[in-house]
C-alpha positions, 0 to 999 in steps of 0.5 A: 826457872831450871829448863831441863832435869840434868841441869837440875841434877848436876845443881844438885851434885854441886849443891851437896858439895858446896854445903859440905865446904860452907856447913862443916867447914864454913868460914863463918863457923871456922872464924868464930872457932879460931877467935875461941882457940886464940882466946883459951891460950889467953885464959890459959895465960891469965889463969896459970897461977891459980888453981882452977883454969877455965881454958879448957872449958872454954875450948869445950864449949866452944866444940859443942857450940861448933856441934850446935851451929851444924845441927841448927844450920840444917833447920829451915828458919821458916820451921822455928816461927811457932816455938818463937813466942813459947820461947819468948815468953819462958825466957820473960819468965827466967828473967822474973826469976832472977829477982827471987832465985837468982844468984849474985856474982860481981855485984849483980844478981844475973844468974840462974841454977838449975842444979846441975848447971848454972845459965845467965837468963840475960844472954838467952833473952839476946836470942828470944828478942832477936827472934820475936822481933824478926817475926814480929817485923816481919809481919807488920813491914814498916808502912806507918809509925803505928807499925812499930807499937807491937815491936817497942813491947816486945823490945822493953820488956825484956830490955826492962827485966835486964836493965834492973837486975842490973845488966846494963851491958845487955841492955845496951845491946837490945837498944842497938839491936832495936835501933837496927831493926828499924833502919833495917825495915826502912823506918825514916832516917830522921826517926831514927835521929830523933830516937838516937838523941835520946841519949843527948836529952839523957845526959843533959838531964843529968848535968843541968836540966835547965838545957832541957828547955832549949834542947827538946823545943829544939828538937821538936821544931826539927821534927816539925819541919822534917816529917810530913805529918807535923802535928802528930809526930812532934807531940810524939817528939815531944813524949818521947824526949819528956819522958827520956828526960824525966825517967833518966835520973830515976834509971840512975838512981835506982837502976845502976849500982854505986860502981856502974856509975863510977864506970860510966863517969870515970872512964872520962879521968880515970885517974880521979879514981886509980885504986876503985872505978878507974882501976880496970881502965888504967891497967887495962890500957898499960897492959896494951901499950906495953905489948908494943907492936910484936907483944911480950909473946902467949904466956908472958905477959907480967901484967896477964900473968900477975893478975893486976885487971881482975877478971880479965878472963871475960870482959878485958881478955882484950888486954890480955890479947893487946899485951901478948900478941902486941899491936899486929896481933890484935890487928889480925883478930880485929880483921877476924871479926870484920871478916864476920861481921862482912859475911853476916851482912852480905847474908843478909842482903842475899836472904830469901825471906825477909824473916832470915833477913832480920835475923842475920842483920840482927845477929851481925848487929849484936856482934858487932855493938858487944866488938866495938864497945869491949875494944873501946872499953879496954883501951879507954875510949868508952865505959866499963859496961860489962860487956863480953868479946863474942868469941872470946870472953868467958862465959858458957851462956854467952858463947854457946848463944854466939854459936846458936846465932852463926847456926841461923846464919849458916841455915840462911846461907844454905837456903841462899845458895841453894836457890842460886 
């Protein structure tokens, strides 16, 4: 507590001088911004021979996202609780749409038009999920496995509506966001682990499900002896892993696109498949590793330049950096991105509120999911899952949604220094 009105004062003077260094001129908007500049001279690179290049949109939407995270960190967060549930619920609705008006590109049915702009309703849902569960796990602080009802709604709904659009790579950043939230609300360790070998029960019901009968008593004998309340949660180990294990292979099967599933599969052997699934793969990797250390320099990559990984203006513009700026390069935007993601969570921690809290942990964690799964995917150490480089990739929704989300860091690090 401030003692005298001049300290008061003085905190203030400094105050507005500080707001000016960490709002215009924070590196949490200056480090996204630069990733949007590096990334249009890669556009501009891989596009130079066609006729339409989207460098430049991207450099503009990248300005106006600029504007936009100002604008949005000068709006106490606590003010945007009563329009999260309308915003929530109209993006629902968006993604319903997609299933009657939606328009099909790239073998899925993801976007939107309005007439006089086109939106990917999907993007718009990373927001209004992130926002919901804050709020909602904010409310209700975890104290009992009951706690976490209300937030797996508000998860799967919108995970559900994108899923079988299909938008696998979304879909797999809401899970991770969710799975976040919960340890971030200090749900047990053990919980988590059990939810995470989802994944496991998954794949074995695909390759054999006879291991399903020793894989989930397996599991349940471990809940058994970890959780105080034996009884209950290993019937609820025992629903939970059942039923991963029954709706897997009706996921797949009526989920995922014939070319998803080659994606998924063929990043093991790419080389099974040179001229379909794993073609992405296989030219994305020599692309990088004829960068060498130094990179064939912007503008010069021949792998970039004569267009032999399609579309690599948004989910492998990775590999255009790889080859162009070489492996020092790379490494430069890579620390980029960690300085970031250490910001975001530092914020995070310094939260007034437990609502700002959520929110920027949620935030760093969806950065942070897309930044690791593109890498791997680009240089072969995971699946082709369509999922864009924050920053970097092209794509308006996405990249004005990215700004949207440093605007409410930024809001939440003014209220933290501004207390201090």
């Amino acid at each position: 507590m401030i003692g005298n009105i001049p300290l008061l004062k003085k905190r203030r003077i400094n105050y507005k001088k500080k707001i000016y260094f960490d709002g215009f001129l924070s590196p949490l908007l200056l480090l996204p911004f630069s990733l949007v500049i590096i990334s249009s001279f890669l556009i501009q690179s891989v596009q130079r021979q066609l006729e339409r290049n989207d460098a430049f949109n991207h450099f503009f939407m990248g300005i106006l996202g600029y504007l936009v995270a100002i604008i949005i960190s000068y709006i106490p967060l606590q003010k945007i609780k009563s329009f999260i549930l309308p915003f929530y619920l109209l993006t629902l609705f968006s993604l319903i749409l997609i299933y009657f008006f939606g328009i099909s590109m790239y073998g899925a049915q993801r976007w939107l038009s309005l007439g006089f702009i086109t939106f990917q309703p999907s993007e718009v849902a990373k927001l209004s999920t992130l926002l919901a569960l804050a709020a909602v796990f904010e409310r209700s602080y975890f104290k009992s496995f009951k706690d976490l009802y209300l937030p797996f709604v508000v998860a799967i709904i919108p995970w559900l509506l994108i899923f079988f659009q299909p938008d696998l790579g979304t879909s797999l950043v809401l899970i991770f966001l969710f799975l976040t939230f919960l340890y971030w609300v200090q749900v047990p360790v053990e919980a988590i682990v059990i939810v995470l070998f989802c994944l496991i029960t998954g794949i074995l019901s695909m390759i054999s499900f006879q291991l399903i009968f020793l894989w989930i008593p397996l599991i349940c004998f471990w809940a058994y002896k970890t959780f105080k309340k034996q009884k209950i949660l290993t019937l609820l180990t025992l629903v939970l892993h059942g039923l991963v294990a029954k709706l897997t292979p009706l996921l797949w099967n009526i989920g995922l696109k014939d070319y998803q599933k080659d994606r998924l599969i063929l990043f093991l052997e790419p080389g099974k498949d040179p001229l379909g699934g794993g073609y992405h793969l296989l030219q994305s990797k020599i692309a990088i590793g004829s960068g060498g250390l130094l990179g064939t320099g912007l503008m010069q990559g021949k792998l970039t330049n004569l267009q032999f990984i399609p579309e690599q203006h948004t989910d492998f513009i990775f590999s255009a950096l790889g080859e162009e700026v070489g492996f020092f390069g790379s490494i430069f935007v890579v620390s980029i991105f960690f300085l970031l993601i250490f910001k975001l969570i530092k914020i995070a921690k310094n939260a007034r509120t437990d609502f700002e809290s959520l929110i920027v942990i949620g935030i760093a964690s969806i950065f942070l999911f897309q930044i690791i799964i593109n890498i791997y995917m680009t240089i072969g150490l995971g699946p082709v899952t369509g999922i864009p480089l924050p920053f970097m990739s092209y794509g308006r929704t996405s990249l004005l949604i990215n700004f949207v989300f440093i605007g409410l860091a930024l809001s939440t690090y003014k209220r933290c220094i501004s207390v201090r």
